[in-house]
C-alpha positions in Angstrom: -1.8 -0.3 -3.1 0.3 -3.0 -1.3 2.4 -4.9 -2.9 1.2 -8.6 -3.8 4.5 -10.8 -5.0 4.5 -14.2 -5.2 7.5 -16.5 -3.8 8.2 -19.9 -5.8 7.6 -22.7 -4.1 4.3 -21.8 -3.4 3.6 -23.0 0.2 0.6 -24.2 0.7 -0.9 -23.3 -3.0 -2.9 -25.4 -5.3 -0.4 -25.2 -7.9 -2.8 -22.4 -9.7 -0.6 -19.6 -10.1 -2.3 -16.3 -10.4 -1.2 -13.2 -12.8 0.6 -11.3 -10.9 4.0 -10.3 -9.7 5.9 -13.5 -8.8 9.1 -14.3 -7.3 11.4 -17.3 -7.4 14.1 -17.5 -4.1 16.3 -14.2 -4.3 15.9 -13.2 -8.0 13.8 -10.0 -8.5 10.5 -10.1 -9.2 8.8 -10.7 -12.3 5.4 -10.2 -13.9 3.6 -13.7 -14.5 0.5 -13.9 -16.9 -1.9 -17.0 -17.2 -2.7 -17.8 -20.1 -5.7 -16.4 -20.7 -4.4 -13.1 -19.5 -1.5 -13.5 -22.0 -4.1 -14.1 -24.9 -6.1 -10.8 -24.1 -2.8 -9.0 -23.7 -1.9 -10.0 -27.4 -5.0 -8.9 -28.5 -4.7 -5.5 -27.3 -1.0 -5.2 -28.3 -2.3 -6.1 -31.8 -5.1 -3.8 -31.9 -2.4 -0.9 -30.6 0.0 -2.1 -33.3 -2.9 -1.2 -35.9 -4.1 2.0 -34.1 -0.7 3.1 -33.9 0.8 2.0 -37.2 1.5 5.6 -39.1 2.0 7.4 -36.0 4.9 10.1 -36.9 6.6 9.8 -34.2 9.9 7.6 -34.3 9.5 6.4 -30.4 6.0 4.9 -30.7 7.6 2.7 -33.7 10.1 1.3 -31.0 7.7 1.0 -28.3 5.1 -1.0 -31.0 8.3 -3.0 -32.0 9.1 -4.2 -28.6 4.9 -4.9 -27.8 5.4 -7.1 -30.7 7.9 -9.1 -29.6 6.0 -9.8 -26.4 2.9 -10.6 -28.5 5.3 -12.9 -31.2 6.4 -15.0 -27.9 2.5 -15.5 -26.3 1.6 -16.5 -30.2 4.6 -18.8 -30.4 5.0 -20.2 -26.9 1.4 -19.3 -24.6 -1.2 -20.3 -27.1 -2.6 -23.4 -28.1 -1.8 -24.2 -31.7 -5.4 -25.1 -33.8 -5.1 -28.7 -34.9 -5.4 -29.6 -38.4 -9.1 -30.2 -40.0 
């Protein structure tokens, strides 16, 4: 599969950046998720978090541990906090 990165600017875009590997001037490239991307992503990271929770071995503890910091930062900082009713 070719490779599909992204340079910032965007010539010529809509200003719609898609998920996908992105790339701003010389830095390496990085992995870019919309937001509804992000949201799903979460999700599943939450639902391997339970699957996964009294697994014995030590390394899937890690793994889960750094999942859920990815899923704390789209919870904190991607989604759209409910307002007040």
């Amino acid at each position: 599969m070719p490779k599909c990165i992204i340079q910032i600017p965007f010539p010529g875009g809509s200003g719609k950046v898609p998920t996908g590997a992105i790339q701003f001037e010389n830095d390496r490239p990085g992995l870019f998720l919309r937001g509804d991307s992000a949201i799903a992503l979460r999700a599943t990271i939450l639902g391997l978090q339970q699957q996964l929770a009294s697994h014995p071995d030590s390394a899937v503890g890690v793994l889960m541990f750094q999942l859920g910091q990815i899923a704390d930062t789209i919870e904190r900082d991607v989604m759209i906090p409910k307002e007040p009713t």
